[in-house]
C-alpha positions in Angstrom: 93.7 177.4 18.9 97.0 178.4 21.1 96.7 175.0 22.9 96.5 172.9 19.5 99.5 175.4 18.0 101.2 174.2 21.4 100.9 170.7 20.6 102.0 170.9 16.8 105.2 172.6 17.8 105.7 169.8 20.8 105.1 166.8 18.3 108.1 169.3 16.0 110.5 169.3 18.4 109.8 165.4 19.3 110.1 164.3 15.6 113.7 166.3 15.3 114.9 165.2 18.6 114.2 161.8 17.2 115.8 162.4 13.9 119.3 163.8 15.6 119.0 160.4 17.5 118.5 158.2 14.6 121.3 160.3 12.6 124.2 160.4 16.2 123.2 156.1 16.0 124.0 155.7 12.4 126.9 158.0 12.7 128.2 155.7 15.5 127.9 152.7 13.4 129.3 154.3 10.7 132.5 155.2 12.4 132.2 151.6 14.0 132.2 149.8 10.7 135.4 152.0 10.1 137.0 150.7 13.4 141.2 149.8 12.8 141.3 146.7 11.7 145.1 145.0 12.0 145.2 141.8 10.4 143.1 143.4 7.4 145.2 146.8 7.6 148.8 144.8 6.8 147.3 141.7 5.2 149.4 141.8 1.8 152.4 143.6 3.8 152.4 140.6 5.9 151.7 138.3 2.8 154.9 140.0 1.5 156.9 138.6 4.3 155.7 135.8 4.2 156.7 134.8 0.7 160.7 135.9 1.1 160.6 134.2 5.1 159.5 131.0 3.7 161.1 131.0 -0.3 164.0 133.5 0.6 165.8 131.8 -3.0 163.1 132.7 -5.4 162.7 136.7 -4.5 163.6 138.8 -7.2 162.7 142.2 -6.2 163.5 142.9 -2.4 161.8 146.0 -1.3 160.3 147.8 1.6 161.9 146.3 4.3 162.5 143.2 2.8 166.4 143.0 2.3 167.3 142.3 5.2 164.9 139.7 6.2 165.9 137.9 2.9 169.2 137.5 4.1 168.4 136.1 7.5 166.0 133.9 6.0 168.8 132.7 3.4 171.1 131.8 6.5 167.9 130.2 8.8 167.1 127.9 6.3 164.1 126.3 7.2 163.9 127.3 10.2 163.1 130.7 9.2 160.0 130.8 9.1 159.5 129.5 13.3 162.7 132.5 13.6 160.7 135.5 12.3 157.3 136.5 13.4 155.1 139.7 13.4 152.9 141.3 16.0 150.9 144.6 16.5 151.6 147.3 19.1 150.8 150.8 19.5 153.7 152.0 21.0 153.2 155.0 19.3 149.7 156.1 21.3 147.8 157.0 18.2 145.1 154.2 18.8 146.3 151.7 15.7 149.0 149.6 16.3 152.3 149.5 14.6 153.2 146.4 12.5 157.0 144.9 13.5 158.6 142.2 11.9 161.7 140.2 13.6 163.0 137.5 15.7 161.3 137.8 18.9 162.6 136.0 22.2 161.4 136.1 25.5 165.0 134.9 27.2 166.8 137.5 29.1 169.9 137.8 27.0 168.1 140.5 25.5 170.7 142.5 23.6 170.7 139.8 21.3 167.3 138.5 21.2 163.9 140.9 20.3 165.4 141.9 17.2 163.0 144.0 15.1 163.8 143.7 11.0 161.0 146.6 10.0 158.1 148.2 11.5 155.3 149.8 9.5 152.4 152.3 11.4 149.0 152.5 9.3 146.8 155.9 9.7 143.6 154.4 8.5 144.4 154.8 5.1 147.9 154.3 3.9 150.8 152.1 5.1 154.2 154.0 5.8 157.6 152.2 6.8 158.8 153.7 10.0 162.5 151.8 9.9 164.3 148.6 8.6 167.3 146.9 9.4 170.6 147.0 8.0 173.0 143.7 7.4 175.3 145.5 10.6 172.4 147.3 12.7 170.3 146.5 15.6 166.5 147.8 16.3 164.6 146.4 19.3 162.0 148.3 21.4 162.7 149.0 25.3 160.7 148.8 28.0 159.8 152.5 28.1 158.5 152.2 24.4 161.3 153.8 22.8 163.7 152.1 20.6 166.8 150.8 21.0 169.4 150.7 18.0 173.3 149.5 17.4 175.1 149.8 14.5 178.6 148.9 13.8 181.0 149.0 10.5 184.1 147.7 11.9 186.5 148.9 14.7 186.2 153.3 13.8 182.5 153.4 13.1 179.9 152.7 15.7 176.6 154.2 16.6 174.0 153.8 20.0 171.1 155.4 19.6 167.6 155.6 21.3 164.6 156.8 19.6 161.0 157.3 20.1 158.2 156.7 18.5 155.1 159.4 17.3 152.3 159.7 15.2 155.0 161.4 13.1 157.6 159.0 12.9 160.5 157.9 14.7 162.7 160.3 16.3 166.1 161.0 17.8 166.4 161.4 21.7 170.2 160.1 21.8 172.8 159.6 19.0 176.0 158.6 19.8 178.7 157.4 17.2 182.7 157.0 16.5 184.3 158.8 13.9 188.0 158.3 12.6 189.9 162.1 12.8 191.0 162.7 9.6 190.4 159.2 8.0 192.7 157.9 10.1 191.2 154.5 11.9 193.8 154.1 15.2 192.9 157.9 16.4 188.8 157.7 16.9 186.7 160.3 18.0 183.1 160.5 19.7 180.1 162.8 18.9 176.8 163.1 20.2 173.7 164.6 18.7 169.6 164.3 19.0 168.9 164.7 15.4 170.7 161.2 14.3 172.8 162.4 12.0 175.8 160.6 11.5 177.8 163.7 10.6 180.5 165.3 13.0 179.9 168.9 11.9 176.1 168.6 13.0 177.2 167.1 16.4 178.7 168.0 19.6 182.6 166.0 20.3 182.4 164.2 23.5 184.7 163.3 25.6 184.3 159.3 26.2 186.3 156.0 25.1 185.1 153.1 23.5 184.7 151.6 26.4 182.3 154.3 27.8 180.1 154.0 24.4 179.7 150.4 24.9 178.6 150.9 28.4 175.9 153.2 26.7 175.5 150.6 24.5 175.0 147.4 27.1 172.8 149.3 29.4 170.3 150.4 26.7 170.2 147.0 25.0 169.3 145.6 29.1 166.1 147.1 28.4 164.7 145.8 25.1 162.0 143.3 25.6 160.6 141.2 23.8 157.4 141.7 21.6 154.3 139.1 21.5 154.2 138.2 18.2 152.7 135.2 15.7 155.5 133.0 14.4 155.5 133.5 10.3 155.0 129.1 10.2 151.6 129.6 11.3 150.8 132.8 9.3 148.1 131.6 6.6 145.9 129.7 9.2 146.2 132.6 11.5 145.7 135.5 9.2 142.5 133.6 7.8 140.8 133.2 11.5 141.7 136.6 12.6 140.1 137.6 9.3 137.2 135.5 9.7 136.4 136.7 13.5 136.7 140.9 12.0 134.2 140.0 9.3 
C-alpha cells in the first residue's frame, strides 16, 4: 500500500512538471508572437511620409513631423523621394528601434549631410514623436549615439546643443545659445544650460565669442554620421517584402 501511494504521488509530480513545461513553451511563443516588429510597428507613419515626400503639392494637413519634410520635398522636386529615406535604430537601448526620417549621406562633409527631419520610438504599443525639424534647425545623430543639433535665426540667435537619447525621451546634456542684451542685436551675449531651455534667466552667462560657439558648433557636427536607411523611391516594394518575410 505505501509503495503504490509512492508511485501515485511520483506519476503527480511528473504530470505537473509536465504541465509547467507545456505552460513556460506556450508562454515563450506567446511572447514570441509578440516579438517588435519595425516595418509593421511604423507602417502608416511611414505611409505618411511617403505620401507628402512623393506629392509634397497635394498635402493639406501637415502634422506630426511632417512640416518640414513638406518643404524640402517642395524644393527637391522629384528628386525627393531618392533625397529622404528612413531607417531603424535603437539608439536608445530599450530593445525596439527608433524610426528617423531624413536625408542620409555617407560622405564626410558631415555637418551638412545625415540630416534627421523626425524620429519616432514605439513601446510596443503606441507611437510617440521624439523631435522634428524646424525650417532653420539641424538634428543628426553622433557617433556616440547622442544627438547633434544647430539652430540659427539670424546673426543674435543661435543655439548648439547635444542631447541623448532614453527610453524617456530626448534629453539635454549641453545647450548653448546667443542672446541679444536688452534687445539690442550688435551687443550679444552667451548662456549655457543642460535643461535646453532657450531662456537666459534659467541659464548660466558664459564667457565665449561667436567664434568660440561655432567652434562648439563644428566640432560636434564632425561627429554625426550617417544612418543606413531605405530611400523613400523604393518604399512600397520594400515595405511589402519586409512585411511579407515577418508574416
Amino acid at each position: 500500500m505505501k509503495k503504490r501511494v509512492l508511485i501515485i504521488g511520483s506519476c503527480a509530480v511528473a504530470v505537473i512538471i509536465i504541465a509547467v513545461a507545456i505552460i513556460c513553451i506556450a508562454l515563450g511563443n506567446f511572447k514570441g508572437s509578440k516579438a517588435f516588429k519595425c516595418e509593421e510597428a511604423y507602417k502608416t507613419k511611414i505611409e505618411e511620409f511617403y505620401k507628402v515626400i512623393t506629392s509634397p503639392e497635394s498635402a493639406d494637413m501637415i502634422y506630426d513631423g511632417l512640416g518640414a519634410v513638406q518643404q524640402a520635398a517642395l524644393e527637391f522636386g522629384d528628386e525627393a523621394p531618392d533625397k529622404f529615406g528612413y531607417a531603424f535604430k535603437d539608439v536608445n537601448k530599450d530593445g525596439k528601434e527608433e524610426l528617423f526620417i531624413g536625408c542620409f549621406d555617407d560622405k564626410d562633409s558631415a555637418g551638412a549631410n545625415n540630416n534627421i527631419y523626425a524620429a519616432f520610438t514605439h513601446d510596443g504599443e503606441m507611437l510617440t514623436q521624439l523631435f522634428e525639424k524646424q525650417e532653420r534647425n539641424t538634428f543628426a545623430l553622433t557617433d556616440t549615439g547622442t544627438l547633434y543639433f544647430h539652430g540659427s535665426d539670424g546673426i543674435a540667435y543661435h543655439i548648439v546643443a547635444e542631447y541623448e537619447m532614453t527610453e524617456e525621451g530626448i534629453v539635454c546634456k549641453d545647450f548653448y545659445f546667443s542672446y541679444p542684451k536688452f534687445g539690442d542685436i550688435n551687443e550679444v551675449e552667451y548662456f549655457h544650460n543642460t535643461t535646453g531651455e532657450w531662456d537666459p534667466d534659467a541659464s548660466e552667462k558664459v564667457d565665449m565669442t561667436f567664434e568660440q560657439l561655432e567652434e562648439i558648433r563644428k566640432e560636434l557636427a564632425a561627429r554625426t554620421i550617417p544612418i543606413d536607411s531605405k530611400p523613400f523611391s523604393t518604399v512600397e516594394k520594400s515595405m511589402m517584402t519586409d512585411l511579407n518575410k515577418a508574416m
